[in-house]
C-alpha positions as CSV (number, residue, x, y, z in Angstrom):
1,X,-18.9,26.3,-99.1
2,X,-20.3,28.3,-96.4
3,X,-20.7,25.2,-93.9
4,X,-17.2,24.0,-94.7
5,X,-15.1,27.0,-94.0
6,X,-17.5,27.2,-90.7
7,X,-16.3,23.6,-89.9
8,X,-13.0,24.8,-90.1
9,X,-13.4,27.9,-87.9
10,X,-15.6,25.7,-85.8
11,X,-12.0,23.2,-85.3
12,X,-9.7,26.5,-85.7
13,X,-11.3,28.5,-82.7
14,X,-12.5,25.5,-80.7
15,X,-15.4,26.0,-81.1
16,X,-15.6,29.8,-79.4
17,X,-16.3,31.4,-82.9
18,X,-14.2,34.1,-81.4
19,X,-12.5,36.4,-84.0
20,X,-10.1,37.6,-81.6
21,X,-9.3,33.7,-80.6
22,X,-5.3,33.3,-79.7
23,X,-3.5,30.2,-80.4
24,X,-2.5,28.8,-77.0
25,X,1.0,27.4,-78.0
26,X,1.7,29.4,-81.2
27,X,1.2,32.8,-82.9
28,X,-2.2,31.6,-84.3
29,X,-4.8,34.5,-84.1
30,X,-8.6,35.0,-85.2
31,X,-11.4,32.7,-86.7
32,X,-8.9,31.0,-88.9
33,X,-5.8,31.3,-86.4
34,X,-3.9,33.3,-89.1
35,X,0.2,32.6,-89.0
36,X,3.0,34.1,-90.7
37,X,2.5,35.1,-94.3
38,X,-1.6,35.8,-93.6
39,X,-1.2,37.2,-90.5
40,X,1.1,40.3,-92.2
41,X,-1.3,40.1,-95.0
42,X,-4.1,40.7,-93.2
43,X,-2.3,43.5,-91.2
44,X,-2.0,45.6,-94.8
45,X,-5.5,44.3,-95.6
46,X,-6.5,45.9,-92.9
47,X,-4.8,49.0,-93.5
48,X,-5.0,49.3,-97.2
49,X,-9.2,48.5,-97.1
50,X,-9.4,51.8,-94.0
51,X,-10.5,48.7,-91.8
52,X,-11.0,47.3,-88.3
53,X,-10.5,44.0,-87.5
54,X,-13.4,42.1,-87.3
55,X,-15.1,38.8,-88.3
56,X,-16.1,40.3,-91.3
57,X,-12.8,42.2,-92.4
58,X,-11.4,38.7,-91.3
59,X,-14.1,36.7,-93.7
60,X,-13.6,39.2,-96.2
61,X,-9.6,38.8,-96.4
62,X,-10.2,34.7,-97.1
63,X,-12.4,35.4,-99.9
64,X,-10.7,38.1,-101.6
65,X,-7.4,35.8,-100.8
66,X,-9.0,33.2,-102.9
67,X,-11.1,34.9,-105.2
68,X,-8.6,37.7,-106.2
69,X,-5.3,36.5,-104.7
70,X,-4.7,39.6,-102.5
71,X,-2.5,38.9,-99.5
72,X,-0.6,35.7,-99.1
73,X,0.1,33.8,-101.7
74,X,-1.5,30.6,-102.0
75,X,-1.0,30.1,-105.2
76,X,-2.9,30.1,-108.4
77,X,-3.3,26.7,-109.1
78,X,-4.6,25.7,-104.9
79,X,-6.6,29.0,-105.6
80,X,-8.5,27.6,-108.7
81,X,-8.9,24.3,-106.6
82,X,-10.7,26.2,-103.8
83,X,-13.0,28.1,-106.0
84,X,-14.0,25.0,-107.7
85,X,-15.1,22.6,-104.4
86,X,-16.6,26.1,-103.2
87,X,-18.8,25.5,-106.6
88,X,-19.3,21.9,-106.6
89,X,-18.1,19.9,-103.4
90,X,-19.9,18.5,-100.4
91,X,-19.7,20.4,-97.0
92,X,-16.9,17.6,-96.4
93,X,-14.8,18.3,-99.5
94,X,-15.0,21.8,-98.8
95,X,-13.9,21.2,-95.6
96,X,-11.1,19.0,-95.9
97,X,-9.8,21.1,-99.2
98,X,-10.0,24.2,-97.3
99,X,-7.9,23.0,-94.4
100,X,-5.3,21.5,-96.7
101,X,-4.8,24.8,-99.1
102,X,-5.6,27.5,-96.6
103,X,-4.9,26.5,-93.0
104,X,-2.4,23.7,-93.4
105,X,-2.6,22.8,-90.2
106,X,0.9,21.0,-88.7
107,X,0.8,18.1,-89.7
108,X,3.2,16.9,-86.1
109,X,-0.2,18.1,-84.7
110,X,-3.8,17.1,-84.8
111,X,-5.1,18.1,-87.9
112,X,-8.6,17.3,-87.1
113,X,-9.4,16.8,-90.8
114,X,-12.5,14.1,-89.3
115,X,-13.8,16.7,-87.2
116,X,-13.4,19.3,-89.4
117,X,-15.5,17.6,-92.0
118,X,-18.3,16.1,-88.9
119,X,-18.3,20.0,-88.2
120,X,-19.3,21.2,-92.0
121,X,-21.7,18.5,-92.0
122,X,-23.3,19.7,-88.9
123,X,-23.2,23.5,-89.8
124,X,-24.9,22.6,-93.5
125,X,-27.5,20.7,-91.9
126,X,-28.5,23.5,-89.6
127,X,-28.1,25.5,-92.4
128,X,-30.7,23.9,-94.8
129,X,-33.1,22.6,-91.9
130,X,-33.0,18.9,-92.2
131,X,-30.2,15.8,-91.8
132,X,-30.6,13.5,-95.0
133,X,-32.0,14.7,-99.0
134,X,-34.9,13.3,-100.2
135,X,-37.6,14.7,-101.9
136,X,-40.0,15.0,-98.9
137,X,-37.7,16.0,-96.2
138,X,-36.8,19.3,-98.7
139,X,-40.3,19.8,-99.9
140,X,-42.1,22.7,-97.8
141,X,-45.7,20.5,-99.0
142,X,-44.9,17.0,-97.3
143,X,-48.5,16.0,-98.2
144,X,-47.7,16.8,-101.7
145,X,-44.5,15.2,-102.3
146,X,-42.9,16.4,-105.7
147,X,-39.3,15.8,-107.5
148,X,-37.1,18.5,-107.0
């Protein structure tokens, strides 16, 4: 989950990871270029929580969007869908699933749904160390190979 929502901010921020990113040609603002309904949201999240924006109070207005539903409304049913590929996808399902629920990018513009899914793949192989499964690439003994 972790490396798909990062392949998103990865595409979202071009890859500048900045939280204070602005969208060049659009109202678009932080690591997931908020618009609209989520920016407001996230102005009262803000307020409401006695926080500063950050990367974190910006991370932590996603999740509770999803996990709890506060802020803009995504609805249940796309909020279910997102817990679910947080629980079982691949960094790619994760990826693509997050951009179509939760960004929506324009779909006039480049959605960057390949890159966005390269990018999770990327971020979840620096994440775990290694580029392909396989018992021996994820064993810390490789002269003792064992099933994991």
């Amino acid at each position: 989950a972790i490396a798909g929502i990062m392949g998103n901010i990865d595409v979202e921020t071009a890859g500048s990871f900045d939280f204070e990113q602005r969208q060049s040609k659009g109202p678009g603002y932080g690591l997931f270029q908020f618009e609209e309904g989520h920016q407001t949201a996230y102005q009262k999240y803000l307020e409401d929580n006695n926080l500063r924006d950050r990367p974190e109070s910006q991370i932590d207005y996603v999740l509770d969007n999803i996990y709890s539903g506060i802020g803009h409304d995504l609805g249940e049913e796309n909020r279910k869908d997102l817990r679910e590929v947080f629980k079982s996808g691949s960094p790619e399902d994760v990826a693509l699933m997050f951009a179509k629920i939760f960004e929506r990018p324009d779909p006039e513009k480049k959605p960057a749904y390949e890159e966005r899914m390269e990018y999770a793949k990327k971020r979840y192989e620096d994440i775990v160390g290694h580029t392909e499964g396989g018992m021996i690439a994820r064993n810390p003994y490789p002269y003792n190979p064992r099933p994991i």
